[in-house]
C-alpha positions in Angstrom: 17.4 56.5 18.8 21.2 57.6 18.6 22.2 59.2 15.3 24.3 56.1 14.6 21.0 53.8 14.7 19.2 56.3 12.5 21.9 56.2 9.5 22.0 52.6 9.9 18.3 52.6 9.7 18.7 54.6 6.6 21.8 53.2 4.7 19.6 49.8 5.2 17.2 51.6 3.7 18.7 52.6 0.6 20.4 49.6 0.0 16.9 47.3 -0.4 15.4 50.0 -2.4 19.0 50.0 -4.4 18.4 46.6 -4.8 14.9 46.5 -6.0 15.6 49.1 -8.4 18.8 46.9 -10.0 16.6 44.0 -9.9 13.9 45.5 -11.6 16.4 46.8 -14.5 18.0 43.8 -14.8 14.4 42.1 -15.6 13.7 44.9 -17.3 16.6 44.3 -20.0 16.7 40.5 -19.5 15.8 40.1 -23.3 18.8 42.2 -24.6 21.6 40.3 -22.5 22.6 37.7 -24.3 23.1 34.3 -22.1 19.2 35.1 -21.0 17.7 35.6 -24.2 15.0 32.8 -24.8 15.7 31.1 -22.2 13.1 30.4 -19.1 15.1 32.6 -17.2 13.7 35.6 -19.4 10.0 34.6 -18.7 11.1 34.3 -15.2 12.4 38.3 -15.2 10.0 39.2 -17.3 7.2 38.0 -14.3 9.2 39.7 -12.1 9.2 42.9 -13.8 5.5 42.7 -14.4 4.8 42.1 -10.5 7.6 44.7 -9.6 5.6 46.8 -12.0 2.3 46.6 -10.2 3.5 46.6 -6.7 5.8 49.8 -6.9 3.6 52.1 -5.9 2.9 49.8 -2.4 6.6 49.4 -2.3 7.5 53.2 -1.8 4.5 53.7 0.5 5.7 51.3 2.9 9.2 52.3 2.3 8.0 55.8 3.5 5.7 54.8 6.1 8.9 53.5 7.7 11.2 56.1 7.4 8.4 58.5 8.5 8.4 56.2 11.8 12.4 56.0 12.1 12.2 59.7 11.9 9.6 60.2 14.6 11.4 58.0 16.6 14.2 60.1 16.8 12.4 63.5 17.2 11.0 61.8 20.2 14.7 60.5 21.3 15.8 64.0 20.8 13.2 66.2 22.5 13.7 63.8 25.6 
């Protein structure tokens, strides 16, 4: 695995767990932003918080797991 694969490997990375993280603020402060507030769209984000909530912990494990094996990947790719 060439160095350019591993940062894009990485950046992608980053930007999902970027994501998540933006999503799960924006549900978290759905009730405070006006054009959402008691509307279904609040429930909605307020379920997704709730399962974001529960599943984080999953979420960063696998998250790890994977760079763990992107990384390994590449000590192999190096040492041969």
């Amino acid at each position: 695995m060439t160095r350019a694969t591993l940062n894009k490997k990485i950046s992608f990375t980053y930007a999902l767990l970027f994501g998540v993280l933006g999503l799960s603020l924006i549900a978290k402060l759905a009730p405070y932003i006006p054009f959402l507030n008691a509307t279904e769209l609040q429930s909605l984000f307020a379920d997704i918080y709730e399962y974001m909530k529960d599943m984080a912990l999953i979420f960063i494990t696998v998250i790890a797991a994977y760079l763990a094996n992107v990384f390994q990947k590449r000590s192999s790719f190096v040492n041969s």
